[in-house]
C-alpha positions as CSV (number, residue, x, y, z in Angstrom):
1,X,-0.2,15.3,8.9
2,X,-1.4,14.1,5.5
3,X,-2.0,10.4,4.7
4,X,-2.1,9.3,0.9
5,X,-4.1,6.4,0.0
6,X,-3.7,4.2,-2.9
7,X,-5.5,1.9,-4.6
8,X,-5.2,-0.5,-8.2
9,X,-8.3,-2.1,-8.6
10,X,-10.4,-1.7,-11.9
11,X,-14.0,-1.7,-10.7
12,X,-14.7,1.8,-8.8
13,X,-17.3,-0.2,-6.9
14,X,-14.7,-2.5,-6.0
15,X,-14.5,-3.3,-2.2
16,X,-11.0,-2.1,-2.5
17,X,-12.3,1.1,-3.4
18,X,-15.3,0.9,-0.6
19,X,-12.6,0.2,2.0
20,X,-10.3,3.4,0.2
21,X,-13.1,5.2,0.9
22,X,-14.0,4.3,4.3
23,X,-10.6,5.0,5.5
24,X,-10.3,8.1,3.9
25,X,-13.8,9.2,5.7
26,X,-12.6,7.9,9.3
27,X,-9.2,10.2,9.2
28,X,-9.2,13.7,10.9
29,X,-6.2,14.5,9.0
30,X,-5.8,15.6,5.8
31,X,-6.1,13.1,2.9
32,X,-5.5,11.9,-0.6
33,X,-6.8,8.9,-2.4
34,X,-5.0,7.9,-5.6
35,X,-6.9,5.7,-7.5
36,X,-4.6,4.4,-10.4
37,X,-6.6,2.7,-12.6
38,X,-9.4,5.6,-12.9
39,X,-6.3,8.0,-13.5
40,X,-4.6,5.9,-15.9
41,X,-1.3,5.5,-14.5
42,X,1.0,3.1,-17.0
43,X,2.5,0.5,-15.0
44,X,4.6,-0.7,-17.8
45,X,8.6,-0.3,-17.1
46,X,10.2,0.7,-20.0
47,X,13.5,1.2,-21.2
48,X,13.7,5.0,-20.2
49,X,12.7,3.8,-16.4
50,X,15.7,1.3,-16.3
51,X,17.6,4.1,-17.6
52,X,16.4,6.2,-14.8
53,X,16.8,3.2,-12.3
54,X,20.3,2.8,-13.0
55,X,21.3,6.7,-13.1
56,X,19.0,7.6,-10.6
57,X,18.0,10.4,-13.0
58,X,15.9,12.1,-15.4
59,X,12.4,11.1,-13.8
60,X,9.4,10.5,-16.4
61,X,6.7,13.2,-15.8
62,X,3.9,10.9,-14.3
63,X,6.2,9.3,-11.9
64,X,7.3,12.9,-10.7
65,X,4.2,13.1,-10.3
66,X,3.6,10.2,-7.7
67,X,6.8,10.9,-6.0
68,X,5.6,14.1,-5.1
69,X,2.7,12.9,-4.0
70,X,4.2,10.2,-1.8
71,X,6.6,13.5,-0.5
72,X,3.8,15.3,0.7
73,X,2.7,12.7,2.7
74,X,3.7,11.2,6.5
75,X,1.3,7.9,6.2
76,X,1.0,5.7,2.8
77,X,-1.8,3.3,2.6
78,X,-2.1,0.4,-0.5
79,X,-5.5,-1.1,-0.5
80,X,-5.1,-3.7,-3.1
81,X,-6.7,-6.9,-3.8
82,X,-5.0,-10.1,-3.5
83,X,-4.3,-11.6,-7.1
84,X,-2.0,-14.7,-7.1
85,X,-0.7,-14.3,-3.3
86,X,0.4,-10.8,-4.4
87,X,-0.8,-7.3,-5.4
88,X,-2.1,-6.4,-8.7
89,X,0.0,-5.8,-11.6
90,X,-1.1,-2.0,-11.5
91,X,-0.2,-1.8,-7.9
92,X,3.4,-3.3,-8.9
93,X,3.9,-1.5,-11.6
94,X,3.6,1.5,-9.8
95,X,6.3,0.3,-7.5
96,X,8.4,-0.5,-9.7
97,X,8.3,2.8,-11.7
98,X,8.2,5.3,-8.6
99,X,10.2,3.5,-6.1
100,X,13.4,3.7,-7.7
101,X,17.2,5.0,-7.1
102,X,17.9,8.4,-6.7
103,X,14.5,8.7,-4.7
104,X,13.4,6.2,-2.5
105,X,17.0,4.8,-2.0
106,X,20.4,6.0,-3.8
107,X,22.9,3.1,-4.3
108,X,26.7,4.7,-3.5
109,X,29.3,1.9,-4.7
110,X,31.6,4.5,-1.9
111,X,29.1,4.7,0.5
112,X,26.7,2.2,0.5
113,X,23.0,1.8,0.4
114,X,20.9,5.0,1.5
115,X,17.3,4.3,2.7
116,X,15.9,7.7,1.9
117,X,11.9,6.9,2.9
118,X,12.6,7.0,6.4
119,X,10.1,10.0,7.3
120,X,7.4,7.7,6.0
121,X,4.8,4.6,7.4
122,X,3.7,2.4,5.1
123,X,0.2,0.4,5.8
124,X,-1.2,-2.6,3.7
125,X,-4.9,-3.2,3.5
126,X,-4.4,-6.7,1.1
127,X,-8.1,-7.7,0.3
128,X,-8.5,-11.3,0.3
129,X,-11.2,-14.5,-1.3
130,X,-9.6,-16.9,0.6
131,X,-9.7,-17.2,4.8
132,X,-7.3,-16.8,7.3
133,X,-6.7,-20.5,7.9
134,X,-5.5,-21.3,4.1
135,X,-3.1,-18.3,3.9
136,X,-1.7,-19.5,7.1
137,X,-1.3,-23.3,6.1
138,X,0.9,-22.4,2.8
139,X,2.5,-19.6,4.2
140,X,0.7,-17.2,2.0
141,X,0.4,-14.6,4.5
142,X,4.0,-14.9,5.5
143,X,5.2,-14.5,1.9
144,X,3.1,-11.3,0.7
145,X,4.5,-9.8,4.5
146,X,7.6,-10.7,3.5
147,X,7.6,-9.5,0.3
148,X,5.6,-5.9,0.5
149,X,7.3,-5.2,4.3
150,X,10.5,-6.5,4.5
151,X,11.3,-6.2,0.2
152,X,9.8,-3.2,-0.3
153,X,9.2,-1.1,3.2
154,X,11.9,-2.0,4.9
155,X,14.7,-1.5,1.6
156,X,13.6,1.8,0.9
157,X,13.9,2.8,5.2
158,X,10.7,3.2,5.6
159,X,8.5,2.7,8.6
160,X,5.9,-0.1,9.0
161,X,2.6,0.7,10.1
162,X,-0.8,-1.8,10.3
163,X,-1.1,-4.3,8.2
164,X,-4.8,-5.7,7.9
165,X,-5.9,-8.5,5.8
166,X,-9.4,-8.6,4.9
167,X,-10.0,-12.2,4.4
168,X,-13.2,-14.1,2.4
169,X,-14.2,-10.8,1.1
170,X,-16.0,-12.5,-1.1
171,X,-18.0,-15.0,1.3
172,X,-22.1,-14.8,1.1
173,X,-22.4,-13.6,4.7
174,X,-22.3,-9.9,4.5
175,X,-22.1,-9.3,8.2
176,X,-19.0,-11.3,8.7
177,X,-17.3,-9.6,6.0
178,X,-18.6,-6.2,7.1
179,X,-17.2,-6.9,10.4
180,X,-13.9,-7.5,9.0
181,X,-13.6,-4.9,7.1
182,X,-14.7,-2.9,9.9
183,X,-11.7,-3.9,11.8
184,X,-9.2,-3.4,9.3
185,X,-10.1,0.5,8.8
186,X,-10.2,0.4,12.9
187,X,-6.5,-0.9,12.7
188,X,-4.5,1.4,9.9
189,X,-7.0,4.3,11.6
190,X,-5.7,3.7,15.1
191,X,-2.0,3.3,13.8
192,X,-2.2,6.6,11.9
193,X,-4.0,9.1,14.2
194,X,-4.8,6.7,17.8
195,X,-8.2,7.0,16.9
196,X,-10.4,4.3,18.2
197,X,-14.0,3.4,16.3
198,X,-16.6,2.1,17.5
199,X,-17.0,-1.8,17.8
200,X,-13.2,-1.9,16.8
201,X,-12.2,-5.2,17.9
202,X,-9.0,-5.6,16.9
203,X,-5.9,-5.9,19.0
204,X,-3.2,-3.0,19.6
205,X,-0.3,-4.1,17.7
């Protein structure tokens, strides 16, 4: 079993990139974290990637690339700060360019829709300033759900797995935010091997 972990934060001492790394640690199996913006990766979709979106053909070389990486593995993890009530730009970007037809899904005007990701779980790890209470009072939390797990999961068939919000990660009270990041690596960790840490508080899901 090989988990691939992703993350699309600029600072490598991000706590994105802390919580990447954590994760990574924690797994028995084998791993893979991707860090885009310290490899580069061009989230820009251009002309030649709507050609390949709409012909579900001729794949540019760095999104090969990804897609094989994303091939080789059974669990995919984005750890990804919150910007706007959404994921990065990077982070989308990277959607937009890998996920397309002719890999993650083929669209057959005959057929219909083929989900074609259906060997894979997907878990979020969104990173959030704000707490819980605000994201549950505007229906943030609901929307980015929506939005990564229904619009992007779910579309392309595949599986869901945890999805742990790490909320004020940027309150003064290191403890506190410790403690939740502590339980959000206990929760994708659980979900991907059954492995339980210690002081993991959270609930099964």
């Amino acid at each position: 079993m090989k988990t691939l972990i992703v993350t699309a934060h600029p600072d490598p001492e991000s706590l994105s990139n802390d919580v990447a790394r954590r994760l990574a640690h924690v797994l028995d199996s084998e791993v893979e974290v991707a860090d885009l913006a310290e490899e580069g990766f061009d989230p820009r979709f251009t002309l030649d990637d709507r050609r390949t979106y709409s012909t579900g053909r001729v794949v540019a070389s760095d999104v090969a690339i990804e897609q094989r990486r994303i091939d080789e593995a059974d669990h995919l993890v984005l750890v990804f700060p919150v910007y706007w009530w959404s994921m990065p730009a990077l982070l989308k970007g990277w959607i937009d360019r890998v996920f397309v037809n002719g890999w993650a899904f083929d669209v057959d005007t005959e057929h219909g829709m083929r989900r074609n990701l259906g060997r894979l779980m997907v878990h979020l790890i969104p990173i959030a300033g704000d707490d819980a209470g605000v994201y549950e009072r505007h229906g943030y939390e609901q929307a980015l759900r929506t939005q990564i797990e229904h619009g992007i999961i779910d579309y392309c068939g595949s599986r869901r797995g945890a999805t742990a919000f790490v909320y004020e990660s940027e309150r003064d009270d290191a403890s506190a935010r410790e403690h939740a990041v502590t339980d959000a690596i206990a929760a994708v960790a659980r979900t991907i091997e059954g492995v339980t840490l210690p002081g993991d508080t959270t609930p099964a899901q």
